[in-house]
ROGU-815785 format. One record per residue (C-alpha): x, y, z. Coordinates in Angstrom, 3 decimals, padded with zeros to 6 digits, always signed. Example, Ala and Ser with C-alpha at 12.3 -4.5 7.8 and 13.67 -1.06 7.14 Angstrom:
<sites>
c1, c2, c3
+012.300, -004.500, +007.800 .
+013.670, -001.060, +007.140 .
</sites>
This chain:
<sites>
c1, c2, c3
-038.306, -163.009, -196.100 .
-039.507, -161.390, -199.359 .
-038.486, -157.822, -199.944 .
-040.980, -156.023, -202.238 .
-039.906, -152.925, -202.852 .
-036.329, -154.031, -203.694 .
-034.645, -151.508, -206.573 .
-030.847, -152.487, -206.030 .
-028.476, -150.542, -204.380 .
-025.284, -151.805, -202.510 .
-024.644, -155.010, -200.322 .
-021.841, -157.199, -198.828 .
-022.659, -160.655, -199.713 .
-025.670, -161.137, -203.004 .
-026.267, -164.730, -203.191 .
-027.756, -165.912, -206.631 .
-030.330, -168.562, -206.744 .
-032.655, -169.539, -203.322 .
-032.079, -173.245, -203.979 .
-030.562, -175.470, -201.667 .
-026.844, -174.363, -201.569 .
-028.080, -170.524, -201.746 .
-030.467, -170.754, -198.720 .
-027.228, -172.514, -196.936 .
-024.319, -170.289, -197.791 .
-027.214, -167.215, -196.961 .
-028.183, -168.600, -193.551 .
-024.567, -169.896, -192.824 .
-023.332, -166.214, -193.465 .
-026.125, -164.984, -191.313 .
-024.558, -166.821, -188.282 .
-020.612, -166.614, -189.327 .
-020.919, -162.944, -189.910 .
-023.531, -160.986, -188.514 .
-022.473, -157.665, -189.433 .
-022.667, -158.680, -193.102 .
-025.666, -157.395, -195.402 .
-026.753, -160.360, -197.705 .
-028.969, -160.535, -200.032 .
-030.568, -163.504, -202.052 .
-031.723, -162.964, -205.587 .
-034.100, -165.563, -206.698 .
-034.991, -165.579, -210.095 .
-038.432, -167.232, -209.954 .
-041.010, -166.704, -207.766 .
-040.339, -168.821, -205.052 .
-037.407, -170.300, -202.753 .
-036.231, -173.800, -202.791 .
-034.835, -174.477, -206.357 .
-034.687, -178.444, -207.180 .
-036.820, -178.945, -204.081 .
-040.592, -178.314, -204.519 .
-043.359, -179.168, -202.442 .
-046.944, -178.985, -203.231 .
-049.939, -179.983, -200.575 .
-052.920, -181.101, -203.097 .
-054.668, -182.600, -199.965 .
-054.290, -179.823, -197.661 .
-051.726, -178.286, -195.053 .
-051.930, -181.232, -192.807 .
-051.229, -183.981, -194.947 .
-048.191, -185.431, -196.222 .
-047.041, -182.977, -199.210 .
-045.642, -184.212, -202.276 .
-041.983, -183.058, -203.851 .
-041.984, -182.773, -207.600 .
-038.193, -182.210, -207.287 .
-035.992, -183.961, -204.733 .
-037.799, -186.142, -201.790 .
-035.342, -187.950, -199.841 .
-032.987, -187.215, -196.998 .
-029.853, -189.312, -199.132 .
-027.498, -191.036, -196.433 .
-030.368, -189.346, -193.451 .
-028.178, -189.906, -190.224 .
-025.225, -187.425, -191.535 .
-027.246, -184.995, -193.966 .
-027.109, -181.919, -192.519 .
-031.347, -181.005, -193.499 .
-032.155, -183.574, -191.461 .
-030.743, -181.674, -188.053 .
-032.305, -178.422, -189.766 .
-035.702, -180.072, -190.099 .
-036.080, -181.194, -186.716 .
-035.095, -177.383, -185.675 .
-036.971, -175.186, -187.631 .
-040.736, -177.595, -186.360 .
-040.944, -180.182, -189.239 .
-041.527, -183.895, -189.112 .
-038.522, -186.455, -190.383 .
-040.425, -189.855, -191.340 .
-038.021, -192.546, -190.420 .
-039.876, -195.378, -192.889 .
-037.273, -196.994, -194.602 .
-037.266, -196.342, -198.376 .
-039.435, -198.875, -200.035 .
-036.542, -199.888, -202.001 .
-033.975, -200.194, -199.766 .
-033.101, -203.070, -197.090 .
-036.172, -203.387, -194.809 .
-038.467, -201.347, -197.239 .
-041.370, -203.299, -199.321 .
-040.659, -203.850, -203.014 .
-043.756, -205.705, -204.392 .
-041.772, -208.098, -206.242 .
-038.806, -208.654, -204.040 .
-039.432, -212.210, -204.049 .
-039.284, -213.183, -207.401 .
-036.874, -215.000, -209.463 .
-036.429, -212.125, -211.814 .
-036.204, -209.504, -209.404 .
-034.097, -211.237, -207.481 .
-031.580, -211.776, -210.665 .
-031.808, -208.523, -211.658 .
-031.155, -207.265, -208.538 .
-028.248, -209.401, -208.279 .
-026.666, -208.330, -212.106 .
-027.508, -204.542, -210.634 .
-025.175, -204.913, -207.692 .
-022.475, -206.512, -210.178 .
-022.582, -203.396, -212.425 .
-021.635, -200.714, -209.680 .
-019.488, -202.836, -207.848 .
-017.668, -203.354, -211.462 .
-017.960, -198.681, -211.312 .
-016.619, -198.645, -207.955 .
-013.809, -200.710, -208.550 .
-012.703, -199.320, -211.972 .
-008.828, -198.899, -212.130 .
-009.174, -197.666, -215.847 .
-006.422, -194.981, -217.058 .
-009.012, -193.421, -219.746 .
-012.671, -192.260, -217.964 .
-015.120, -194.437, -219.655 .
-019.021, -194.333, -220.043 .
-020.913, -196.562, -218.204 .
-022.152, -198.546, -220.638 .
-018.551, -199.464, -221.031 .
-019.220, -201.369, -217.251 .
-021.957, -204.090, -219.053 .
-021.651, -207.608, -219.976 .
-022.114, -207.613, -223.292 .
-024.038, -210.750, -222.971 .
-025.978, -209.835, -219.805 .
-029.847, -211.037, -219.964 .
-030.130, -208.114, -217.212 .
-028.424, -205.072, -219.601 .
-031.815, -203.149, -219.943 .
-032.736, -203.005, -216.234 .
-029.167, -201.728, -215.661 .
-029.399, -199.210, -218.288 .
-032.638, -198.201, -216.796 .
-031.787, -197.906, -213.062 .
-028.449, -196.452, -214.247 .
-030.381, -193.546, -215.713 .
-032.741, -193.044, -212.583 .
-028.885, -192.440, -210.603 .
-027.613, -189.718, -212.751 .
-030.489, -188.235, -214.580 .
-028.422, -189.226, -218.386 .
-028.259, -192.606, -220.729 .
-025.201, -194.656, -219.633 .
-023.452, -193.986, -223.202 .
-023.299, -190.326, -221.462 .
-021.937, -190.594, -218.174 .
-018.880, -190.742, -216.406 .
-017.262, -194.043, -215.011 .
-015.040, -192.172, -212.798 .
-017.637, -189.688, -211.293 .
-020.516, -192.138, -210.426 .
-017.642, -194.469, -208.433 .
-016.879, -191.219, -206.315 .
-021.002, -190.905, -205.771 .
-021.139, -191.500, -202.241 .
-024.209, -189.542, -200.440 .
-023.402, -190.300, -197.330 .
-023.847, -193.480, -194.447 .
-027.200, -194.409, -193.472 .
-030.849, -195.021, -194.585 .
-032.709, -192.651, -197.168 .
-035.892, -190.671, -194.584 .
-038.228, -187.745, -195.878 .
-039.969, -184.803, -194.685 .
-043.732, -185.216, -194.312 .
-044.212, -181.428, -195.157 .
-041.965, -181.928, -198.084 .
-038.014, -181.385, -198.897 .
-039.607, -178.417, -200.612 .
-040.873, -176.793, -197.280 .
-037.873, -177.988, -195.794 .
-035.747, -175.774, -197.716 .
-038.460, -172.486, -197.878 .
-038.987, -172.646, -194.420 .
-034.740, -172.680, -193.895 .
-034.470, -169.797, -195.754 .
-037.296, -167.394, -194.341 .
-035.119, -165.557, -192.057 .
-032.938, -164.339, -195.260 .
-033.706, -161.269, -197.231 .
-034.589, -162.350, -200.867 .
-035.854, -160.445, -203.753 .
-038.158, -162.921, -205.828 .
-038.157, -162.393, -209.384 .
-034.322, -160.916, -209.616 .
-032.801, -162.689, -212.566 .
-029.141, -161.575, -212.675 .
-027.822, -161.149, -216.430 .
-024.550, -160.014, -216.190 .
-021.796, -160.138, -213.031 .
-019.010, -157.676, -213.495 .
-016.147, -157.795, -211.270 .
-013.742, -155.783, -213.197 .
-013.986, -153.297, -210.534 .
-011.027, -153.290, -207.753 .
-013.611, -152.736, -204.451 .
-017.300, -154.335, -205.663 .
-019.178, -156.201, -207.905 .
-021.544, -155.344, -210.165 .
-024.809, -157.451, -210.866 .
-027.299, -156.350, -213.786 .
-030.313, -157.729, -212.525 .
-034.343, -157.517, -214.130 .
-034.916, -155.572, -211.213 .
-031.969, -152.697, -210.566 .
-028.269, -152.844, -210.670 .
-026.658, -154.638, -207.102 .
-023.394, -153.652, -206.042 .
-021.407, -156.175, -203.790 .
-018.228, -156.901, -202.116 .
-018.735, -160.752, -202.455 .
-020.748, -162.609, -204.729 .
-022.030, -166.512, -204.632 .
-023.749, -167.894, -207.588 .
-025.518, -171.186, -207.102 .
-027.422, -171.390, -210.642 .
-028.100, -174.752, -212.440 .
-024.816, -176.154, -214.312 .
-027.520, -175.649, -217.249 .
-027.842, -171.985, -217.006 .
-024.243, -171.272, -216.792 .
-023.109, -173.042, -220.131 .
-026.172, -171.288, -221.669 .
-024.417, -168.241, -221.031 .
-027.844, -167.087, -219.373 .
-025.660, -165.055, -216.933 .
-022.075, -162.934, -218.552 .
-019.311, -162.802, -216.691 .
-016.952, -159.575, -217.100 .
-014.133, -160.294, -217.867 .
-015.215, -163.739, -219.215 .
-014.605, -166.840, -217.426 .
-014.075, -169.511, -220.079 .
-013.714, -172.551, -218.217 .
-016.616, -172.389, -215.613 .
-018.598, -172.395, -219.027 .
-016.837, -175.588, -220.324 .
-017.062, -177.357, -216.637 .
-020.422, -176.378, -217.013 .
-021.162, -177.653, -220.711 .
-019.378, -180.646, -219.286 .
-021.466, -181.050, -216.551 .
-024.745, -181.062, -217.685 .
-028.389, -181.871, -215.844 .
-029.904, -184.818, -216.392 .
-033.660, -185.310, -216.165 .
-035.536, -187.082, -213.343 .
-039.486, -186.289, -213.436 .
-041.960, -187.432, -211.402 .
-045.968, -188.029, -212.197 .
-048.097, -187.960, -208.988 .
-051.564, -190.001, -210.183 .
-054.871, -189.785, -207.511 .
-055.982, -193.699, -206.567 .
-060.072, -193.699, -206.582 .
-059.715, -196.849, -204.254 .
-056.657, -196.848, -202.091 .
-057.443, -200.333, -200.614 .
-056.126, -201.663, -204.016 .
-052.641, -200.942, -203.525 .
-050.237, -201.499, -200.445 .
-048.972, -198.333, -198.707 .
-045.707, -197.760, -199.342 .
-044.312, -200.148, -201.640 .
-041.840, -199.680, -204.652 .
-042.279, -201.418, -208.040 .
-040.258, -201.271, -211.454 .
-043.105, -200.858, -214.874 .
-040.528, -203.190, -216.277 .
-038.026, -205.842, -215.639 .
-036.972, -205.959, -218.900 .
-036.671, -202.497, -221.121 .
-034.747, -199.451, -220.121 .
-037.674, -197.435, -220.802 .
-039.235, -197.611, -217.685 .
-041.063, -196.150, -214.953 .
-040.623, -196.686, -211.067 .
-043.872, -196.290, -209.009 .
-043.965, -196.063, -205.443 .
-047.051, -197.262, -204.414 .
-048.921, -194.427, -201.600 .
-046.119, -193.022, -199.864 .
-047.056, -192.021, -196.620 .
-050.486, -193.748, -197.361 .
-051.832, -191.291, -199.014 .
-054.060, -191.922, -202.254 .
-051.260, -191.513, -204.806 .
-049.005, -193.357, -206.962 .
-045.970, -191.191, -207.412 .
-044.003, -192.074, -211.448 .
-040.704, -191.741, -211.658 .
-039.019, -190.935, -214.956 .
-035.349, -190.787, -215.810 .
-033.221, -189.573, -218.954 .
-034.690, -189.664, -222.517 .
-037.814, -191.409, -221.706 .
-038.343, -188.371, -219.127 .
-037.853, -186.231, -221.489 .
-039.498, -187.735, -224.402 .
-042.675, -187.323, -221.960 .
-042.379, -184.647, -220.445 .
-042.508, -182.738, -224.426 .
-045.713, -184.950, -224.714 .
-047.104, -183.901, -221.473 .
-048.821, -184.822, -218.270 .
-051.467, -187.055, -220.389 .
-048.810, -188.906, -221.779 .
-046.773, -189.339, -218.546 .
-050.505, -190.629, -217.358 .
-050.993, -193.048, -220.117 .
-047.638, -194.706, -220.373 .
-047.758, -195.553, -216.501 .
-051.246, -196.669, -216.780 .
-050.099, -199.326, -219.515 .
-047.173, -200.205, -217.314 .
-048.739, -200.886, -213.856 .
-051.212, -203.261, -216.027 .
-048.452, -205.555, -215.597 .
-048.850, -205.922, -212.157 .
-052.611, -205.038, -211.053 .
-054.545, -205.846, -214.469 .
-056.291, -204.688, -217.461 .
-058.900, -202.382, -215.374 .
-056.293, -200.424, -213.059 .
-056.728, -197.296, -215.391 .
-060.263, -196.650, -214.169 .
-059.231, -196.359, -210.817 .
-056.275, -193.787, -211.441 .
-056.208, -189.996, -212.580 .
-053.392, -187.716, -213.075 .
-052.993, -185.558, -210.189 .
-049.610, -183.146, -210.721 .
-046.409, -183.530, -212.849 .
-042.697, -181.973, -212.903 .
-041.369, -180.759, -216.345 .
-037.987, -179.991, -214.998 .
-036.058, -179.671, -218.731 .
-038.207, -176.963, -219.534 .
-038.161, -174.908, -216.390 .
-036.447, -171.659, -217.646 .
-034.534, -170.897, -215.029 .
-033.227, -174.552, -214.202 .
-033.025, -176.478, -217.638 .
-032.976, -179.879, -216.029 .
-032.800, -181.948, -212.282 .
-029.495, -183.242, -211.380 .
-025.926, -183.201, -212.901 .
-023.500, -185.696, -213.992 .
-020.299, -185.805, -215.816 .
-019.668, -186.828, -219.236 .
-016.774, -189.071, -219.998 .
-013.491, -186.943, -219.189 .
-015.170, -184.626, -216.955 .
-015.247, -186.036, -213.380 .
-012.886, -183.699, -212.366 .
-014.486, -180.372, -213.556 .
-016.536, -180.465, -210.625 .
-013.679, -178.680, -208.758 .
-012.805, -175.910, -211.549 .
-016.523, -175.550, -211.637 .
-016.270, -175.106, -207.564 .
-013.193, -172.950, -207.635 .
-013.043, -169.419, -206.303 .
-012.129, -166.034, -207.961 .
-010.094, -163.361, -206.711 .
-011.475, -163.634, -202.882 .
-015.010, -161.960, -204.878 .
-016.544, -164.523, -206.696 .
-017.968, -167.333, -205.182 .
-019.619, -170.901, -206.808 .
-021.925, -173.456, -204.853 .
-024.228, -175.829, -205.867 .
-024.562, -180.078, -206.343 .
-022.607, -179.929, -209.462 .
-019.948, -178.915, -206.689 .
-020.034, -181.432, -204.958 .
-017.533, -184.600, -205.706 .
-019.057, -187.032, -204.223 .
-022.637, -185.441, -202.928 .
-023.093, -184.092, -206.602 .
-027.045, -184.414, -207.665 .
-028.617, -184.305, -203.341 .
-029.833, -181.286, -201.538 .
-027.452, -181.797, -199.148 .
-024.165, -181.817, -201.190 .
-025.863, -178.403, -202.548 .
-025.842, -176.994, -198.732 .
-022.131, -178.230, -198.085 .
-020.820, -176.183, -200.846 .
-022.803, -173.376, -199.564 .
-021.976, -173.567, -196.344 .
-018.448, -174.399, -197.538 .
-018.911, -170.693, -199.864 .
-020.025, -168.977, -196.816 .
-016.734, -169.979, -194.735 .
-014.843, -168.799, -197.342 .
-016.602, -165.442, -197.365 .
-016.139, -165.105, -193.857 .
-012.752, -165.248, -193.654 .
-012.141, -163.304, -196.636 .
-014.310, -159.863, -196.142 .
</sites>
């Protein structure tokens, strides 16, 4: 519920940031505490955050999510009960990559070993008994024919290059039992539609949070100075070790967890199919077996005339700095491999993410460097019964999904309760 005419003033709860976790901790507040003023401040000019839907082929088709798509572990994430009660549709079609789902190359010999040297690899993570928190690429065989597929599907997980990431943190990645579902309307709508009956104030970037003061906090935001009594602040791990918001009196270490606790990249390229009947609906399929510089295409989700790319890590962000034409190109060349020479004259770029340089996000999903697992929780941490922090990069073992982002709202919002 956008307010317009919004100049400041003086609040109970301001929530920063109308992503995921700041829509839950606003709407979980809403029913905990009803006699509570909250506000949301939203620096762009929508709601929803990571999650972005966009409906190129009108409002009754399928949409399509440029930032997260899947319900991770469906049966226990909490947006799939919220989906179902605020009207939208939860599409119960297994993943295409997962156990029952169609992966065009499932059968052969290569997938099948690859598949096989994949499984090795994170049961290797999960298992790790190490005293010193290693990178991942620490976890390969040195002589393993399957190393680059690893590295690649590694990077799709946590958004980084395995050299980057945190042993320790991706075996306590666990996003929950069950199968992955979507939203037809779009994890993007999913989350807007969840946070309609909050107030938010669009275009509200908060610079500096002072809570020197005994009784409130102060926010100094682009659009009037907010005084509150509690104060949630859900921004990207990416924004906070830019220093993009100052804390009075400094807090040092939620920087460092931040620095520590970077985004990776994940982008997707949707690309329009001229003739659908050339592809199978719903059907997953690696550019490459064979170089970590890949793409993974999901062949018409929900049937519709699209190919949706999926980029991870450097090669995500080597694109997107090229741009959409070159995210086009370089999956054109790959899905020769499978469907031949003449494929490009059938396919046209259709829309893109460019998540690294979206100001007020900086990136998709975190991980943890090497030594860092266990910043997630000073990240997380409370101040003074005031200050409040939510978000994936929260989350211990939900860290990077939409709905580890609501728990440590929600989780926030409990907190608040109890303590105004």
């Amino acid at each position: 519920m956008p307010i317009e005419s919004w100049r400041g003033g003086e609040v109970d709860v301001a929530v920063i940031g109308a992503g995921a976790a700041g829509v839950g901790a606003a709407r979980q507040l809403q029913l905990l505490r009803p006699d509570l003023s909250i506000v949301l401040l939203e620096a762009s000019d929508r709601v929803g955050g990571r999650a972005r839907s966009v409906h190129p082929f009108g409002a009754a088709a399928a949409a399509l999510d440029l930032g997260c798509g899947w319900l991770h572990g469906a049966r226990t994430n909490a947006w799939t009960k919220i989906a179902e009660e605020v009207g939208l549709t939860v599409d119960r079609t297994p993943a295409p990559w997962s156990d029952g789902g169609h992966r065009l190359e499932q059968n052969d010999p290569d997938a099948k070993a690859a598949a096989v040297a994949i499984n090795d690899f994170f049961e290797r993570v999960y298992n790790y008994e190490g005293d010193a928190d290693a990178d991942l690429s620490t976890m390969l065989s040195p002589d393993d024919p399957w190393g680059e597929r690893i590295y690649a599907v590694g990077a799709f997980m946590t958004g980084g290059e395995l050299d980057k990431s945190s042993v320790i943190d991706l075996g306590r990645y666990d996003p929950g039992p069950g199968p992955d579902w979507r939203v037809r309307q779009g994890y993007g709508s999913l989350v807007a539609t969840y946070g309609l009956p909050v107030p938010a104030v669009l275009g509200a970037e908060v610079s500096r949070i002072d809570h020197s003061g005994a009784d409130r906090v102060v926010l100094a935001t682009s659009k009037g100075e907010l005084r509150a009594r509690a104060v949630v602040t859900t921004v990207s791990t990416n924004v906070l070790a830019a220093e993009r918001i100052a804390f009075w009196p400094p807090l040092p270490e939620k920087i460092e967890a931040a620095s520590r606790l970077p985004l990776g990249l994940a982008n997707k390229l949707f690309i329009r199919v001229a003739e659908p009947r050339m592809f199978p609906d719903d059907t997953h399929v690696m550019g490459s077996q064979h170089s970590r510089r890949t793409g993974a295409y999901q062949l018409k989700p929900f049937g519709m005339p699209v190919i949706e790319a999926y980029f991870a890590a450097d090669l995500a962000l080597d694109l997107e700095r090229e741009g959409i034409d070159a995210m086009f190109d370089f999956s054109v060349e790959q899905l020769k491999r499978v469907f031949g020479a003449d494929v490009g004259r059938k396919l046209s770029p259709l829309a893109a993410s460019a998540w690294a340089g979206e100001l007020f996000f900086g990136g998709s999903y975190s991980y943890a460097t090497p030594g860092a697992s266990d910043l997630r929780d000073v990240l997380c941490a409370p101040r003074d019964g005031r200050l409040f922090f939510a978000g994936e990069a929260c989350s211990k073992a939900r860290y990077s999904t939409a709905h580890g982002a609501y728990e440590t709202g929600a989780a926030a919002a409990e907190a608040i309760a109890k303590s105004l």
